[in-house]
mmCIF file of the N, C-alpha and C atoms, coordinates in Angstrom:
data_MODEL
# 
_entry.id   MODEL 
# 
loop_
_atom_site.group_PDB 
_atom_site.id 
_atom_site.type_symbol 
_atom_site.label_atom_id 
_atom_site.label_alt_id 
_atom_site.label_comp_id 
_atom_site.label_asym_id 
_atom_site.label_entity_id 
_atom_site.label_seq_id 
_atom_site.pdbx_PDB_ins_code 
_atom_site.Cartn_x 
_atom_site.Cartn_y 
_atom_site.Cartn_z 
_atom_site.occupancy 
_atom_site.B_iso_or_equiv 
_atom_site.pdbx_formal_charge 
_atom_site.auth_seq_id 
_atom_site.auth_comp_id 
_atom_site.auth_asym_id 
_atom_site.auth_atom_id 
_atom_site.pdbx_PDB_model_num 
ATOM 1   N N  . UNK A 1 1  ? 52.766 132.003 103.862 1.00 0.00 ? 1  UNK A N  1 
ATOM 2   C CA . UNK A 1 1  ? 53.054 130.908 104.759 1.00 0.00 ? 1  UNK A CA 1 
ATOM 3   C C  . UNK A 1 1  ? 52.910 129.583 104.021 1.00 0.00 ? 1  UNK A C  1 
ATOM 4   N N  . UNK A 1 2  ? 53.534 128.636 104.560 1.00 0.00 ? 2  UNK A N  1 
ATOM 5   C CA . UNK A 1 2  ? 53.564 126.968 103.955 1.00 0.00 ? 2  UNK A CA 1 
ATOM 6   C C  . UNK A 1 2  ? 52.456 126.641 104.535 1.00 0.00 ? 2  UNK A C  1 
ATOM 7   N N  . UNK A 1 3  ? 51.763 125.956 103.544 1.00 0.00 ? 3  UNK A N  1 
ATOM 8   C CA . UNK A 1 3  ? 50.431 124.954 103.764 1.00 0.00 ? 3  UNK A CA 1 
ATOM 9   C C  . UNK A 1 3  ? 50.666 124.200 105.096 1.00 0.00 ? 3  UNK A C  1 
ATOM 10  N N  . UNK A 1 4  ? 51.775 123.508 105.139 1.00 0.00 ? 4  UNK A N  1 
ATOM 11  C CA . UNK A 1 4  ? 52.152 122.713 106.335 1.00 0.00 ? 4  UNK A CA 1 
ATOM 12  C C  . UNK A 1 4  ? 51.844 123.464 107.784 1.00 0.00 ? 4  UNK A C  1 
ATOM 13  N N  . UNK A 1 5  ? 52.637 124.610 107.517 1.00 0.00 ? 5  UNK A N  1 
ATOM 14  C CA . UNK A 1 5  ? 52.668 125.452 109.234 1.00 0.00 ? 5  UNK A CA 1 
ATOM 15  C C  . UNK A 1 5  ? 50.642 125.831 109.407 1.00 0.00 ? 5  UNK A C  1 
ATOM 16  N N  . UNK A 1 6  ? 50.274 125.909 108.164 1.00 0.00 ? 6  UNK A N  1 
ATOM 17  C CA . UNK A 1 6  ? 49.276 126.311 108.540 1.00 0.00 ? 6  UNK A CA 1 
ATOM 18  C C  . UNK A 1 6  ? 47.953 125.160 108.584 1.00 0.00 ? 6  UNK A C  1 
ATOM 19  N N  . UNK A 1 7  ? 48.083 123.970 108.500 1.00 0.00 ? 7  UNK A N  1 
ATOM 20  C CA . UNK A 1 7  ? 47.369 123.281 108.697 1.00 0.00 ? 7  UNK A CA 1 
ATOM 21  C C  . UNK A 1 7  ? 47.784 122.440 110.519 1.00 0.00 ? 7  UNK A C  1 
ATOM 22  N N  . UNK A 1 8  ? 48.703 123.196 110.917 1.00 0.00 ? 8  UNK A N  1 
ATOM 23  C CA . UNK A 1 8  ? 49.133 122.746 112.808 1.00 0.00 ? 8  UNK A CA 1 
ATOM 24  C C  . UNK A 1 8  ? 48.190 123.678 113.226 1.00 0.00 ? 8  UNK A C  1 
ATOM 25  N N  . UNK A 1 9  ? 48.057 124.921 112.935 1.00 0.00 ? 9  UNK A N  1 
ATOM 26  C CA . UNK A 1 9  ? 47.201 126.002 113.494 1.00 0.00 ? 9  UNK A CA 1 
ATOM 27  C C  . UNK A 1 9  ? 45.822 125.089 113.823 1.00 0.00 ? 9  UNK A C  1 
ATOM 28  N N  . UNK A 1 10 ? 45.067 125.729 115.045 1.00 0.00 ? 10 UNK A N  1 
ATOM 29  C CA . UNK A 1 10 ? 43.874 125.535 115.533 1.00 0.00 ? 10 UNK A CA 1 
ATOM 30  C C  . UNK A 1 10 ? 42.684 126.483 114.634 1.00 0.00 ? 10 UNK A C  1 
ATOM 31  N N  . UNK A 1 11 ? 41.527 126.202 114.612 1.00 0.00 ? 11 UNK A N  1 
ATOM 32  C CA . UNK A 1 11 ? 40.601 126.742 114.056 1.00 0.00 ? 11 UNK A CA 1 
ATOM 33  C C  . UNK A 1 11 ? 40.448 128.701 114.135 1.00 0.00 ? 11 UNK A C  1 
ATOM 34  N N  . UNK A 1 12 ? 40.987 128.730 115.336 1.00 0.00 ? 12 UNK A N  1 
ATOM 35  C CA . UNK A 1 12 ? 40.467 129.651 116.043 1.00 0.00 ? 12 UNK A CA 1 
ATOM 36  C C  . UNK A 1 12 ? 41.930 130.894 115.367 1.00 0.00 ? 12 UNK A C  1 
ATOM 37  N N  . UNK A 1 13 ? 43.318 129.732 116.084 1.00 0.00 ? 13 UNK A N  1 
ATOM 38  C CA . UNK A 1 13 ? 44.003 130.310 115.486 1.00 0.00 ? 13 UNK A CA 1 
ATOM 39  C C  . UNK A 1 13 ? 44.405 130.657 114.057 1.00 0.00 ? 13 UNK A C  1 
ATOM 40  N N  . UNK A 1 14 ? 43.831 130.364 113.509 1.00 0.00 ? 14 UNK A N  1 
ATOM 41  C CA . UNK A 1 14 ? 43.575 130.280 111.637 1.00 0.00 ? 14 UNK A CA 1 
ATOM 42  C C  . UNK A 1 14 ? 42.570 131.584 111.228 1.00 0.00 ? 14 UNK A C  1 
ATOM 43  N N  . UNK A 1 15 ? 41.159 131.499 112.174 1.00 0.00 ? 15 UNK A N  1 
ATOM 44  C CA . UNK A 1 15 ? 40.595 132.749 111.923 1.00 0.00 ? 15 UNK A CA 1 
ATOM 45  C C  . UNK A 1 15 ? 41.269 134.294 112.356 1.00 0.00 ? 15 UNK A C  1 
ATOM 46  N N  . UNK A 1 16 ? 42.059 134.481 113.871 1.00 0.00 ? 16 UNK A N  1 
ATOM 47  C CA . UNK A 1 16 ? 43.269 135.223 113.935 1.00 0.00 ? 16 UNK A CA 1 
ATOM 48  C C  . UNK A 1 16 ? 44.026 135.722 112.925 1.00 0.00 ? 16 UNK A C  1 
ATOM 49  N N  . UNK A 1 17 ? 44.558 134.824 112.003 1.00 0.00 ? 17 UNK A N  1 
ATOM 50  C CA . UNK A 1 17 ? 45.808 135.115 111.016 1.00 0.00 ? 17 UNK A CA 1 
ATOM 51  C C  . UNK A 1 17 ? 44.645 135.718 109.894 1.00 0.00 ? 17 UNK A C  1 
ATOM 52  N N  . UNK A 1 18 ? 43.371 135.110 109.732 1.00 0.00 ? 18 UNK A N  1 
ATOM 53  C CA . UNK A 1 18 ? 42.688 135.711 108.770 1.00 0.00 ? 18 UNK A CA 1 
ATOM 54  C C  . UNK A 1 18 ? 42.545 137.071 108.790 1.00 0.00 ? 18 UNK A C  1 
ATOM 55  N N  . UNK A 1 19 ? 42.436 137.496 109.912 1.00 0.00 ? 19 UNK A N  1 
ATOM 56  C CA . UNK A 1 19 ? 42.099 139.151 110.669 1.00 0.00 ? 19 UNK A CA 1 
ATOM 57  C C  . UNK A 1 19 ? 43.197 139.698 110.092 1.00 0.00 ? 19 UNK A C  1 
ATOM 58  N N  . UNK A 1 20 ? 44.349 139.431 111.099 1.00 0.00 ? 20 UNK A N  1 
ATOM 59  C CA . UNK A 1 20 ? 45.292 140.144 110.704 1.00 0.00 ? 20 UNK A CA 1 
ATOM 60  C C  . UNK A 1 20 ? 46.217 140.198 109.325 1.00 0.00 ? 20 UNK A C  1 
ATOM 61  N N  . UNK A 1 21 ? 45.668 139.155 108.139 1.00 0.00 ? 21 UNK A N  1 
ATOM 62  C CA . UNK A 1 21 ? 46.955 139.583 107.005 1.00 0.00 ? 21 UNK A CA 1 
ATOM 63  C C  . UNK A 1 21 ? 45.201 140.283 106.248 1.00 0.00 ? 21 UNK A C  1 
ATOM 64  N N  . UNK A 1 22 ? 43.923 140.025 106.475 1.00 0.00 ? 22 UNK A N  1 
ATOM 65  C CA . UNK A 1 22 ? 42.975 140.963 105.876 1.00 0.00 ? 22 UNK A CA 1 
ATOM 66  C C  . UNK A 1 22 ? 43.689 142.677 106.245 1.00 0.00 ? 22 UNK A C  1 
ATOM 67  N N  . UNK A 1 23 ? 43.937 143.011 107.740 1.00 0.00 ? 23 UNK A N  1 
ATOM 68  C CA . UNK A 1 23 ? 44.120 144.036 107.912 1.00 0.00 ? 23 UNK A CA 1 
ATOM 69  C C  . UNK A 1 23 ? 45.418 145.044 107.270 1.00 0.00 ? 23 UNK A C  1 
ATOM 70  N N  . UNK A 1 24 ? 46.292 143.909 107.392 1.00 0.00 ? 24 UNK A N  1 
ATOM 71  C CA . UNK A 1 24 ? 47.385 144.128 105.883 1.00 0.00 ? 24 UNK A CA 1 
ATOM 72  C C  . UNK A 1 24 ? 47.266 144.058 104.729 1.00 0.00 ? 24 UNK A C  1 
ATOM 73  N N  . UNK A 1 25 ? 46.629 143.500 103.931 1.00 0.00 ? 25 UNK A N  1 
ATOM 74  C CA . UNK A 1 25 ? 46.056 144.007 102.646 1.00 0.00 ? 25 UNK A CA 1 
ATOM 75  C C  . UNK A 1 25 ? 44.984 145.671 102.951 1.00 0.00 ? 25 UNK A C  1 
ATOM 76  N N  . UNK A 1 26 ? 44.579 145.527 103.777 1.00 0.00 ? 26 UNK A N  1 
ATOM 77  C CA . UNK A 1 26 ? 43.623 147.427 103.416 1.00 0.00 ? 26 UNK A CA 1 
ATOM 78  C C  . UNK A 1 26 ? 44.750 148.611 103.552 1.00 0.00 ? 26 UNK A C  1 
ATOM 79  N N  . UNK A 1 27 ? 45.678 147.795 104.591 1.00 0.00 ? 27 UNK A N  1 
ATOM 80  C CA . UNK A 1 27 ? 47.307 149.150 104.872 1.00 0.00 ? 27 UNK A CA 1 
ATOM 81  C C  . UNK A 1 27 ? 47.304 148.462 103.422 1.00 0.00 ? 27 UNK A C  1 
ATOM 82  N N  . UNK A 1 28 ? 48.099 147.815 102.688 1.00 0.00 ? 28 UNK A N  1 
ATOM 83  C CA . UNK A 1 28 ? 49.203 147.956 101.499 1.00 0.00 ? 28 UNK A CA 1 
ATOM 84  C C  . UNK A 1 28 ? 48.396 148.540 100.174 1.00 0.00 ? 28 UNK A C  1 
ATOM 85  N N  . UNK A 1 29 ? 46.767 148.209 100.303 1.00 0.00 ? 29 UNK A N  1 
ATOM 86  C CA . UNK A 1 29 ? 45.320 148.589 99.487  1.00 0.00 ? 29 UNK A CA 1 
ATOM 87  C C  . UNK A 1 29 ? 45.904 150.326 99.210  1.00 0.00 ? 29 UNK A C  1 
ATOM 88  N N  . UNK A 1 30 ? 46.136 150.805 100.452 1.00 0.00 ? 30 UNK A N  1 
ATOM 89  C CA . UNK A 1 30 ? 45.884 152.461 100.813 1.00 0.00 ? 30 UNK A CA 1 
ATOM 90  C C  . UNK A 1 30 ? 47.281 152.824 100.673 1.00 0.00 ? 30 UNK A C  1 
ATOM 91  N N  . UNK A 1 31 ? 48.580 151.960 100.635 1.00 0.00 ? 31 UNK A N  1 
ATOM 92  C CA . UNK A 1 31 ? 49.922 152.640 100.627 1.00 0.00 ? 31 UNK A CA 1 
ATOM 93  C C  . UNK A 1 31 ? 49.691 152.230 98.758  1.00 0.00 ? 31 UNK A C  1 
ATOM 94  N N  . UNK A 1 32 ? 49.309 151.116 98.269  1.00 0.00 ? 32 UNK A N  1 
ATOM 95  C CA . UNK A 1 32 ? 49.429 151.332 96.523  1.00 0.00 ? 32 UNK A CA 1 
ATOM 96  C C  . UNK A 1 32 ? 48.164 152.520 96.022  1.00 0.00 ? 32 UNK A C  1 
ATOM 97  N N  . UNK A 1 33 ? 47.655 153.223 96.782  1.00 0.00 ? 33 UNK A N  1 
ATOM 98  C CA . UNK A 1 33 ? 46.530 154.219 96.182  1.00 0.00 ? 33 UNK A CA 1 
ATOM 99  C C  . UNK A 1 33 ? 47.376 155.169 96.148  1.00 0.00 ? 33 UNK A C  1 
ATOM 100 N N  . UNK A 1 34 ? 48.052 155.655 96.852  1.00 0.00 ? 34 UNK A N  1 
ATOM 101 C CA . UNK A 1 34 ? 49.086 156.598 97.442  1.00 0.00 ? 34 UNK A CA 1 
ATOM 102 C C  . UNK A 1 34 ? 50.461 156.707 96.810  1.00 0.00 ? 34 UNK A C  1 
ATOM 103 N N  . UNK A 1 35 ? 50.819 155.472 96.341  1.00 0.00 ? 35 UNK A N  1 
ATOM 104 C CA . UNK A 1 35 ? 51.956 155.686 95.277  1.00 0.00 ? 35 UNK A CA 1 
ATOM 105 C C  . UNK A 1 35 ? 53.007 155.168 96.587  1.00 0.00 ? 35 UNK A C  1 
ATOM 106 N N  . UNK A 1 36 ? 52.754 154.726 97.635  1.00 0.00 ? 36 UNK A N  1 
ATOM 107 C CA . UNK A 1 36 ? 53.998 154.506 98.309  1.00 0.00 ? 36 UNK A CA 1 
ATOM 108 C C  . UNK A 1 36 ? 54.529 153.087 99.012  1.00 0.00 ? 36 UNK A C  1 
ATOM 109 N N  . UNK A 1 37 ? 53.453 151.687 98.024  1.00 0.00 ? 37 UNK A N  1 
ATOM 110 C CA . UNK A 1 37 ? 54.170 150.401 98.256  1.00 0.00 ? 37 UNK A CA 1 
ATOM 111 C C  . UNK A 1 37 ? 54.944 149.963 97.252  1.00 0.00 ? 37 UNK A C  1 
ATOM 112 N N  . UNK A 1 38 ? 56.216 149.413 98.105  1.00 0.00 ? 38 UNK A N  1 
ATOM 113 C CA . UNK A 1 38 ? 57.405 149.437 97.669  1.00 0.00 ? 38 UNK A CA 1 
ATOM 114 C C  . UNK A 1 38 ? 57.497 148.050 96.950  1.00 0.00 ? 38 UNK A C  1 
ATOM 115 N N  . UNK A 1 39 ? 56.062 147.012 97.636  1.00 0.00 ? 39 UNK A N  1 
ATOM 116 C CA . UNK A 1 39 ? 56.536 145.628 96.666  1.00 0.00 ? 39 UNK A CA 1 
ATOM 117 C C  . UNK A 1 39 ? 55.425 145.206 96.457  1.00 0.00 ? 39 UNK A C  1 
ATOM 118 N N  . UNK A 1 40 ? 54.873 145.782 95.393  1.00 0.00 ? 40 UNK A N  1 
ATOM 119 C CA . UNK A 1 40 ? 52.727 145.313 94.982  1.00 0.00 ? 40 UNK A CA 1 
ATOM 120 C C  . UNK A 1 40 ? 52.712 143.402 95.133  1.00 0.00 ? 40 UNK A C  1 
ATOM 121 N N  . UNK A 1 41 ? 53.828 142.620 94.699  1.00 0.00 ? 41 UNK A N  1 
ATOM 122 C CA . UNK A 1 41 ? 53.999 141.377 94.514  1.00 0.00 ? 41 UNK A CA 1 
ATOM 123 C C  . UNK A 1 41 ? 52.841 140.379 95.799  1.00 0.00 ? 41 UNK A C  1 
ATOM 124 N N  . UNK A 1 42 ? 53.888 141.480 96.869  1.00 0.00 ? 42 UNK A N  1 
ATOM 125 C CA . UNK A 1 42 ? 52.719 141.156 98.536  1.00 0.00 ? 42 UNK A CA 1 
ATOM 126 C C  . UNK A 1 42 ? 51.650 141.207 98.660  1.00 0.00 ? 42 UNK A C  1 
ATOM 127 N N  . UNK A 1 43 ? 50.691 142.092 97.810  1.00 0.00 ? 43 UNK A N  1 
ATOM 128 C CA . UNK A 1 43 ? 49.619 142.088 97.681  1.00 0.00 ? 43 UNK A CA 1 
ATOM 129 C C  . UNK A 1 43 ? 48.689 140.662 97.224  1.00 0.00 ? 43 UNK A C  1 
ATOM 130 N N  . UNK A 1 44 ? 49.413 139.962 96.296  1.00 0.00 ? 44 UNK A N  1 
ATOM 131 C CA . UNK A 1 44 ? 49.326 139.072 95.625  1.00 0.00 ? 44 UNK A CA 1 
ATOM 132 C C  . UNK A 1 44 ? 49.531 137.790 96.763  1.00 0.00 ? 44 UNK A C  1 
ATOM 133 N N  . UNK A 1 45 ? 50.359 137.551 97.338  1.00 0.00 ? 45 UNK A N  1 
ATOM 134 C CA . UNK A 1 45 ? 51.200 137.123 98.461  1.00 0.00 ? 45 UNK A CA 1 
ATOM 135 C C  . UNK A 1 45 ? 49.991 136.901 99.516  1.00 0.00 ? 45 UNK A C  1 
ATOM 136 N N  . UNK A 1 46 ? 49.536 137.643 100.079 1.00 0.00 ? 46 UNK A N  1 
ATOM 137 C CA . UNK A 1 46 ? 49.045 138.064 101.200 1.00 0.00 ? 46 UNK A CA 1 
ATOM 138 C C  . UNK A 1 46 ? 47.074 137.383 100.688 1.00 0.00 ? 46 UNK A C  1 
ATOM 139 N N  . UNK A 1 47 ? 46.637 137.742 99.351  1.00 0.00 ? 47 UNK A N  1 
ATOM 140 C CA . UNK A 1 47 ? 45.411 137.293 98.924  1.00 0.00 ? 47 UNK A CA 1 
ATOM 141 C C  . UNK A 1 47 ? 45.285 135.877 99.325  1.00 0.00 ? 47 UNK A C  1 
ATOM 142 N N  . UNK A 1 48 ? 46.683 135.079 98.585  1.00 0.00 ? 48 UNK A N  1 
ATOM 143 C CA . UNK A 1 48 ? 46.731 134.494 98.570  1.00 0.00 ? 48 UNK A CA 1 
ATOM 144 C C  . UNK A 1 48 ? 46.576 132.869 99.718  1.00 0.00 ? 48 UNK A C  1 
ATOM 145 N N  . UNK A 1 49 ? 47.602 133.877 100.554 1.00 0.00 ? 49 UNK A N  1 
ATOM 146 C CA . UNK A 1 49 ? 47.745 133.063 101.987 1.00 0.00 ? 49 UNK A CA 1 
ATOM 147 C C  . UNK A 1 49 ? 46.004 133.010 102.914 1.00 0.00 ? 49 UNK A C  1 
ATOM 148 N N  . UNK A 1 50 ? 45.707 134.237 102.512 1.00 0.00 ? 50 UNK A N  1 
ATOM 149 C CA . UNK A 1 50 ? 43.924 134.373 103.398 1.00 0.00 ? 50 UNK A CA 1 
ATOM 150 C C  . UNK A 1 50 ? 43.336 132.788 102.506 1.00 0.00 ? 50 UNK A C  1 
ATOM 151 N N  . UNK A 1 51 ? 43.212 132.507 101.107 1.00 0.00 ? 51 UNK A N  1 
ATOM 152 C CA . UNK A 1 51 ? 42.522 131.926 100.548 1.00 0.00 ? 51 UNK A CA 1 
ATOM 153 C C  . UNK A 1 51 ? 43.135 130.682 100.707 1.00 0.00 ? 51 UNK A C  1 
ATOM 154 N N  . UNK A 1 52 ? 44.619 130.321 101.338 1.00 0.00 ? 52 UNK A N  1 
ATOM 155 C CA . UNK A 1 52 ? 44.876 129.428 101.952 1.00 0.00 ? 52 UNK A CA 1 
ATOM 156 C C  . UNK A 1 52 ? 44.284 128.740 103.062 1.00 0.00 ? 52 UNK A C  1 
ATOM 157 N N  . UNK A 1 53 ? 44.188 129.901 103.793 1.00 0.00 ? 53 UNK A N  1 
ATOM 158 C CA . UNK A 1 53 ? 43.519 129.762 105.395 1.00 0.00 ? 53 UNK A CA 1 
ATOM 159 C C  . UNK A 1 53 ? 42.274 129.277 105.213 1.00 0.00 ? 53 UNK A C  1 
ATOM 160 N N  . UNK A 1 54 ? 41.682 129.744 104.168 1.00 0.00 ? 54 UNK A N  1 
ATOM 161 C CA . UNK A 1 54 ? 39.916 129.993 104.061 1.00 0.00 ? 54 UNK A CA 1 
ATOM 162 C C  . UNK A 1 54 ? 39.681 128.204 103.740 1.00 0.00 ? 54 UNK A C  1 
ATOM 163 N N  . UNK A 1 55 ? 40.797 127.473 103.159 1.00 0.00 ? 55 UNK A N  1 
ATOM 164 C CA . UNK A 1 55 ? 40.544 126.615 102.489 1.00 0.00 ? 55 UNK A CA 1 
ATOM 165 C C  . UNK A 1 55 ? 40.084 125.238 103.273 1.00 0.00 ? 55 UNK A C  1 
ATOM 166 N N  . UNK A 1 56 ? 41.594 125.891 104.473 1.00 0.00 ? 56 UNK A N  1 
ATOM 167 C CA . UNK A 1 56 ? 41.927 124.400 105.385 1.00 0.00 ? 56 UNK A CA 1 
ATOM 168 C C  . UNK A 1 56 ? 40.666 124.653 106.006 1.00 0.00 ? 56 UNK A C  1 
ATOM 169 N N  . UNK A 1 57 ? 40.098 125.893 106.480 1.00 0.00 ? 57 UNK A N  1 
ATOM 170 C CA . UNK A 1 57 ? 38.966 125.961 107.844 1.00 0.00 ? 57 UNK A CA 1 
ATOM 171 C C  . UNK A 1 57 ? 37.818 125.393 107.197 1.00 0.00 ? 57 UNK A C  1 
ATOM 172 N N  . UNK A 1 58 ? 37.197 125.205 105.416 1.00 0.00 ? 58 UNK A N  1 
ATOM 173 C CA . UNK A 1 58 ? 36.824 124.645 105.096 1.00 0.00 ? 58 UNK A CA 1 
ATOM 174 C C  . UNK A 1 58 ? 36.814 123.163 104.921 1.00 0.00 ? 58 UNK A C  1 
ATOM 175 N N  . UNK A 1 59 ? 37.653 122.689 104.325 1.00 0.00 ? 59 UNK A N  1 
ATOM 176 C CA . UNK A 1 59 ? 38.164 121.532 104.635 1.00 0.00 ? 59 UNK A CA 1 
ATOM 177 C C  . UNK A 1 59 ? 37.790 120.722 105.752 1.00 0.00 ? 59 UNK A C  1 
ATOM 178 N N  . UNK A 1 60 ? 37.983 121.467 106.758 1.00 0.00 ? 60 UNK A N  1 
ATOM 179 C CA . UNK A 1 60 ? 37.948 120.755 107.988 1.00 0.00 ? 60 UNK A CA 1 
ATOM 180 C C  . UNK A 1 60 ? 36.148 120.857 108.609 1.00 0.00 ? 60 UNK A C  1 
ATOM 181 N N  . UNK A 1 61 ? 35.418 121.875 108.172 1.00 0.00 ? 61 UNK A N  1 
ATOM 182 C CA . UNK A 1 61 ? 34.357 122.323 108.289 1.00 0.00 ? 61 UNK A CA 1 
ATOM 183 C C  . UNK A 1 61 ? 33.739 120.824 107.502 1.00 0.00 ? 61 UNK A C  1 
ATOM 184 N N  . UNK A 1 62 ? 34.029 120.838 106.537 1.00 0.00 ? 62 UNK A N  1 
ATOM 185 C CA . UNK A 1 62 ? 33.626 119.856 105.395 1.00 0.00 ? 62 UNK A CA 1 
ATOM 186 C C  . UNK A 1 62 ? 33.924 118.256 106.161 1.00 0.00 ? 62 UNK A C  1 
ATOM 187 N N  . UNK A 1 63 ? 34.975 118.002 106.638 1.00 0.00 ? 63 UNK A N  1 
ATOM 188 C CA . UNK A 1 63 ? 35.496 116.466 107.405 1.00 0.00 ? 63 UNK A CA 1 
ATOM 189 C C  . UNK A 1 63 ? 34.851 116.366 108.909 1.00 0.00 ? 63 UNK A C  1 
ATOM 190 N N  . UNK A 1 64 ? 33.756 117.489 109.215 1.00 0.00 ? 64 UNK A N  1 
ATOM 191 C CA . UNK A 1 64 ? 33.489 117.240 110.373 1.00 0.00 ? 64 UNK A CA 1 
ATOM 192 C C  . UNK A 1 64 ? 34.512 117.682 111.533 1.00 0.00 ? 64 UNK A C  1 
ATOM 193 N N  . UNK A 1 65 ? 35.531 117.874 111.539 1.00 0.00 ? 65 UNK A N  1 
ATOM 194 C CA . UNK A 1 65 ? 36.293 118.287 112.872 1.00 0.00 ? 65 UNK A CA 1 
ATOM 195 C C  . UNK A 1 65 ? 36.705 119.079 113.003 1.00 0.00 ? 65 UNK A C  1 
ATOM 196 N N  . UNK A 1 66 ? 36.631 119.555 113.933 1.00 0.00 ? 66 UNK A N  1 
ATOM 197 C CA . UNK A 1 66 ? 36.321 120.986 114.705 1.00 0.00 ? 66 UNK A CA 1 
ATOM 198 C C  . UNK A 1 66 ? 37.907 120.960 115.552 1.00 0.00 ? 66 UNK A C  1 
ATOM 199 N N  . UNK A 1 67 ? 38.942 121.046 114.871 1.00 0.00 ? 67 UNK A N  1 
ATOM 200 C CA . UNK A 1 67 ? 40.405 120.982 115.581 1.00 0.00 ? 67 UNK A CA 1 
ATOM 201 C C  . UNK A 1 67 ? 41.140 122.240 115.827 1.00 0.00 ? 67 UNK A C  1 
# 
């Protein structure tokens, strides 16, 4: 996801998206153990975007507001 779309997200909704692309990395974790993901790149992709998320909720943790 773009930094942009994800700094409109609410706090709450930011921890949400954290859940769910964590829960997609343990599926794509268990389809590359298995020999059957088709694009490892996502893996990469997907780390990435959580440590996005992790950043702004900091950020904002850090500026005081709770948005």
């Amino acid at each position: 996801m773009e930094i942009k779309e994800l700094r409109k997200l609410s706090n709450e909704e930011l921890n949400k998206k954290i859940v769910e692309t964590k829960d997609k990395l343990f599926t794509m974790r268990m389809q590359q153990a298995n020999g059957t993901l088709e694009k490892p790149i996502q893996l990469r992709t997907l780390r990435r975007d959580v440590a996005k998320m992790k950043t702004i909720l900091k950020e904002r943790e850090i500026a005081g507001g709770n948005e």
